[in-house]
N, C-alpha and C positions, 0 to 999 in steps of 0.2 A: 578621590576618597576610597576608590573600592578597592588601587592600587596599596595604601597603606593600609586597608584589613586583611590585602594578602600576604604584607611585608612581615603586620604584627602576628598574625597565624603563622607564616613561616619560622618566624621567631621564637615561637613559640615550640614548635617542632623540632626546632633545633636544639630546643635548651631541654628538650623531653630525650634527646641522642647525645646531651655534652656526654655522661657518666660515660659513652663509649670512649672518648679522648681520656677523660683522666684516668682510664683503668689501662689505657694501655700506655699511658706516661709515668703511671706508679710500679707498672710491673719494667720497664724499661729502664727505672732508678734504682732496681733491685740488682740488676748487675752492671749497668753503665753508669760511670760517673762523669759528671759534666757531657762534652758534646751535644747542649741543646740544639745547637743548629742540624746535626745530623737526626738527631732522633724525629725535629718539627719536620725534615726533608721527607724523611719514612714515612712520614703522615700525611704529608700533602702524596707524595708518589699515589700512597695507601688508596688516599681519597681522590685524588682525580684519574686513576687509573691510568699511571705512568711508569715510567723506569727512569732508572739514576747512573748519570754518571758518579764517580766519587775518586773523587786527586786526594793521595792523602800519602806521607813517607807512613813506612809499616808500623802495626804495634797499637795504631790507634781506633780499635774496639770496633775494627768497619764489619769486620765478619762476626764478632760479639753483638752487635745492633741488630744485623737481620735475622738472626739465630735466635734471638732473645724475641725479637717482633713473629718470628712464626711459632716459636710455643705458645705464645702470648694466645696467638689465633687460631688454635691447634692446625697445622697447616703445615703441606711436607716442605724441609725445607733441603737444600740438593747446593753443594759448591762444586765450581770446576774449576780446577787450578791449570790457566792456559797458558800450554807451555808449544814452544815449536815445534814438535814433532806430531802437535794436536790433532787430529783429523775430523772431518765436519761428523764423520758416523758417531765419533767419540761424546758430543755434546747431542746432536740429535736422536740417537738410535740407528738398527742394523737390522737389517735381515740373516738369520742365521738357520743353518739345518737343523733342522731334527731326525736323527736317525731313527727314534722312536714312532713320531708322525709319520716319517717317510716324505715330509714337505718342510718350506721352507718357513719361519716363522717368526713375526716380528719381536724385536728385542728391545725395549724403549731405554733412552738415553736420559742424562741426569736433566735433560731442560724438564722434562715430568714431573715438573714441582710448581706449589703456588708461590716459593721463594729462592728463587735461584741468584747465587752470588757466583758473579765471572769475574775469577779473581786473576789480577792481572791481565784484562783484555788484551791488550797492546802486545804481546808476548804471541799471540798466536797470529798466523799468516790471516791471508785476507777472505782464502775459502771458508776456512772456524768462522770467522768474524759473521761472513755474513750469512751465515749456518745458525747463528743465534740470531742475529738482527731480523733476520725472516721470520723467524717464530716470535719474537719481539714485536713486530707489526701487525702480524697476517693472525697469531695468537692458533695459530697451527704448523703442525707436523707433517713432511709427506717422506712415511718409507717405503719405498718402492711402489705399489700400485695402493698404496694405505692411506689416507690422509686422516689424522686424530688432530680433535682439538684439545687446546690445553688445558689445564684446569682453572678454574676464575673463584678468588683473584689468580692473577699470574705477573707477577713484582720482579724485574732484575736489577739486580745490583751487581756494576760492572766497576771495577777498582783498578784503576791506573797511578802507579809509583813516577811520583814527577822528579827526582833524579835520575835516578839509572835509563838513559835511554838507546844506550848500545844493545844491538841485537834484536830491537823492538818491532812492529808495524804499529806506524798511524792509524788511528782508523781513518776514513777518510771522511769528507764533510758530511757527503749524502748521508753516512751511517752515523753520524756522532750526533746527527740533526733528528735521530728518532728516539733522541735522549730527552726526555720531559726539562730533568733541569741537570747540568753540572753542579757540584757541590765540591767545595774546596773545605778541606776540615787542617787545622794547625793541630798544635801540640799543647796539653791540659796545663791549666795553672798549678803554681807550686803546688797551694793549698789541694788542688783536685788529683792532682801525681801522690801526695803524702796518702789521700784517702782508696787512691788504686793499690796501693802496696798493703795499705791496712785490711783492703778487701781480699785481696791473693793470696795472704799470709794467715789468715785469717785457718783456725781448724776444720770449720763447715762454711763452703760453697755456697750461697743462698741458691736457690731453683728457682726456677717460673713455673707456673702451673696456665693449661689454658683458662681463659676467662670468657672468649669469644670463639663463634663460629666464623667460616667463609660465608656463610649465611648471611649473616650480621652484617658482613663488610660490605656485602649486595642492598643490604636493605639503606644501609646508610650514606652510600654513594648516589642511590637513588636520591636523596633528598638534599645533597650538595650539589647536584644537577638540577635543583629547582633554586638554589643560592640566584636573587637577582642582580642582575650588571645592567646599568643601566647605560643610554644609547653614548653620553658623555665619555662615560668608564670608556667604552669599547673603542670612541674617537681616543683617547687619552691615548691607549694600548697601541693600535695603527700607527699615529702618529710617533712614538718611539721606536716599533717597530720601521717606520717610513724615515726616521730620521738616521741610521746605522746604511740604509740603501742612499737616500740624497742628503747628505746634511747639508749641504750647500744653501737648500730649501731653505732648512731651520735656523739659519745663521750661524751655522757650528761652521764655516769657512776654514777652519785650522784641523778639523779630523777629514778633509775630503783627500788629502794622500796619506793616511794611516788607515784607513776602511781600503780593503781589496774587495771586500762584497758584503754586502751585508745580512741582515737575517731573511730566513724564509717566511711565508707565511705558515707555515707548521708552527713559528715561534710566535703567533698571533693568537692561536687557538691554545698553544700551552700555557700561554700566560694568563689567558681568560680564567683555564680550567682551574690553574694553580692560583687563583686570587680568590675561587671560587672558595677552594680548599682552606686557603686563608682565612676565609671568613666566617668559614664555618668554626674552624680552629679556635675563633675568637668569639662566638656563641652566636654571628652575626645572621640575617638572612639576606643581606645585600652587600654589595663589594663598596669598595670605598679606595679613591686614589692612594692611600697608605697601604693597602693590603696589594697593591699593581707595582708598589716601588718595594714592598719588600721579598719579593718573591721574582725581579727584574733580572737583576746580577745572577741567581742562577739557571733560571730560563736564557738568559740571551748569552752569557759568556763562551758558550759551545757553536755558538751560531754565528760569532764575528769574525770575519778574514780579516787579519792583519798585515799591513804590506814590509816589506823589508826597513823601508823608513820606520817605521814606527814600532817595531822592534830594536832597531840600532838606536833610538831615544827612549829604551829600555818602559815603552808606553803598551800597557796589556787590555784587555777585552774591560776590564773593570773599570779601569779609567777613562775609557771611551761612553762607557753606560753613566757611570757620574756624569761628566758633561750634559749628554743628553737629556738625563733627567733633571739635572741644574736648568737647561735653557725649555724644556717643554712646560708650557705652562700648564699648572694642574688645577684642575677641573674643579 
């Protein structure tokens, strides 16, 4: 009993924080149109204090989305366009003279933001890569004998083009796997493409104005970290997670030569956080097996090795997570 007067007072609380969702999905509809799924991704990253991958061919409003989410939250917002001749000083900062000082003196690099888009990850060698991925984790900076922390929030958005892949580096797993969730975005319906050209063509621009602090985003994170999962939930999550490493276990017999490895436990704890997110998103104080399967596919799609067979029968990380969730039974 005392468990559901803290479920309904968390609910309660929750539904005293929704106005923070809908003010930054009204201000979000003011220059994105369509990409619900991208904008919900920005909110869950927002609120579980994650980062995003994001596949998507160019054109489709991925650098509009975060641009528009940090005015939103007056909050600096910093792109790096990674290209191969990238160098790790370029993204983290330098030491440089001052003639004037007569000493040397640090020079902070664009990750100095609470919104950083890494546009075109894949483009830069593998010292860039993991030049961001450490401030990504560690959520600090070391130049030269200086170590700064970053500012909080602190959200990347890293954007990989899935054709062109001449001239690229992979990330490699360890680093792809300190991605909260991969997010796969298409291309807008007719109806939403007619109303992108009416919006561009249009004489005045609409603007965003902030509506929120980073403040804010502290105080309401806090209380998506009190969001209940219960012990089921969290058996349900392992078990999907346990089922991509043994599926043999689970009677998936037909993905045990399409899995080369399966997910980490880091993809146990993202998907807790991001269900958590979920749930709040939906005015909720407790998680529920719906809110674990819709936030599944882009928590784990980053996290599956796929062996050569199961590539040559054209079978991807998505369809291996269907199954899974098809044979696990939910709670």
């Amino acid at each position: 009993m005392a468990e559901n007067v803290n479920i309904r007072e968390l609910n309660e609380l929750i539904a005293s924080k929704s106005n923070f969702v809908n003010m930054i999905r009204q201000g979000m509809d003011q220059t994105i149109v369509g990409q619900k799924h991208l904008v919900n991704s920005l909110l869950i990253a927002l609120l579980a204090d994650g980062h995003i991958l994001l596949e998507g061919v160019p054109g489709l409003a991925k650098t509009l989305a975060i641009k528009t989410l940090a005015n939103l939250i007056d909050a600096k917002f910093s792109r790096i366009q990674f290209t191969p001749d990238l160098l790790p000083a370029d993204v983290v900062g330098t030491m440089i003279y001052s003639i004037k000082q007569e000493r040397f003196e640090v020079k902070r690099g664009p990750v100095f933001a609470n919104f950083v888009l890494a546009d075109e990850i894949n483009r830069a060698p593998a010292k860039v890569q993991s030049a961001l991925l450490e401030a990504m984790q560690e959520r600090q900076v070391t130049i030269g004998d200086n170590t700064f922390k970053l500012d909080d929030p602190f959200l990347v958005l890293a954007t990989q083009n899935p054709i062109e892949q001449e001239g690229t580096y992979p990330l490699p797993e360890a680093q792809v796997d300190r991605f909260l969730m991969k997010v796969v975005i298409g291309y807008p319906s007719k109806a939403e493409e007619s109303e992108i050209i009416r919006m561009n063509i249009a004489p005045e621009r609409k603007q965003v104005h902030a509506l929120l602090s980073p403040a804010e985003i502290a105080d309401v994170r806090s209380v998506v970290q009190q969001v209940y999962i219960d012990e089921k939930i969290q058996k349900y999550i392992v078990d999907i997670v346990f089922a991509t490493r043994f599926p043999a276990d689970y009677g998936l017999n037909d993905l045990t030569n399409m899995v080369s490895f399966g997910a980490s436990p880091r993809a146990s704890i993202s998907m807790a956080q991001a269900a958590r997110a979920e749930a709040f998103l939906h005015n909720r104080g407790y998680v529920i097996p719906e809110d674990v399967r819709a936030v599944c596919h882009d928590v784990m799609r980053h996290r599956i090795g796929l062996t050569y067979e199961a590539e040559a029968n054209n079978i991807g990380a998505d369809e291996i997570i269907n199954e899974i969730l098809d044979k696990i039974a939910v709670p």
